[in-house]
C-alpha positions as CSV (number, residue, x, y, z in Angstrom):
1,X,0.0,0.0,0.0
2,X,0.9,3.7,-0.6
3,X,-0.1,6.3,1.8
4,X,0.3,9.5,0.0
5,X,-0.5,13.0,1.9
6,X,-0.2,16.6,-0.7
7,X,0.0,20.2,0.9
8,X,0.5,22.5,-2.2
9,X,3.7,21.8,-3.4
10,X,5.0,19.5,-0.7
11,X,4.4,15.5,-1.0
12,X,4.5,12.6,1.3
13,X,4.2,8.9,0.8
14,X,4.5,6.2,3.3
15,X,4.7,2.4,1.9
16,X,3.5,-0.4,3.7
17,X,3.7,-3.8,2.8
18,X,0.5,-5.4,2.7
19,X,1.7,-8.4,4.8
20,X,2.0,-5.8,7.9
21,X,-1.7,-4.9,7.2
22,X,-4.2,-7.0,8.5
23,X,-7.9,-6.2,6.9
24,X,-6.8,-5.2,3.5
25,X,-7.5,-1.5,3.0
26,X,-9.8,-1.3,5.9
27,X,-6.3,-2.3,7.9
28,X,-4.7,0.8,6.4
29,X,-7.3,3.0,7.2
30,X,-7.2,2.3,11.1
31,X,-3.4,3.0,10.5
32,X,-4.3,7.0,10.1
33,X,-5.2,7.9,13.6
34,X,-5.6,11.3,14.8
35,X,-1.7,11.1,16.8
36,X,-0.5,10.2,12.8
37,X,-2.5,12.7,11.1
38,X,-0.9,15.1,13.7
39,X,2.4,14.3,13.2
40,X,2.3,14.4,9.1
41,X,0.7,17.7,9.7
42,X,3.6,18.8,11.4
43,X,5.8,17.4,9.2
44,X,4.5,19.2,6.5
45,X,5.3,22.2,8.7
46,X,9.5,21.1,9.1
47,X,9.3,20.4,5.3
48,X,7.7,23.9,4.2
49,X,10.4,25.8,7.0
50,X,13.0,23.9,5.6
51,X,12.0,24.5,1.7
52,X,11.4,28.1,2.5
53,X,15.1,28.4,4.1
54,X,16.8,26.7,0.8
55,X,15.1,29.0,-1.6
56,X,15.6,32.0,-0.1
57,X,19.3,31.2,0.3
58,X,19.3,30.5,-3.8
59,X,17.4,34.1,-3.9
């Protein structure tokens, strides 16, 4: 399975085999609890700080 999370131009994508998923798609589903969505949210955060740091040092 891919888990794949957008936020404008920033991507992530988490891949899970499905032998560590037990109940199929359902399985994956009970995989995005609120604690995960929270932490990809604040990754997206790091990512768009870090981004934003590189480009205006190529400015």
């Amino acid at each position: 399975f891919i888990i794949k999370f957008e936020q404008g131009n920033l991507e992530q994508s988490y891949k899970i085999a499905e032998i560590d998923i037990i109940g199929g798609v359902d399985g994956v589903f009970e995989l995005l609890d609120e604690e995960f969505l929270k932490s990809v949210t604040d990754q997206f955060a790091l990512m768009r700080q870090s981004f934003n740091s590189a480009y205006s040092r190529y400015e």
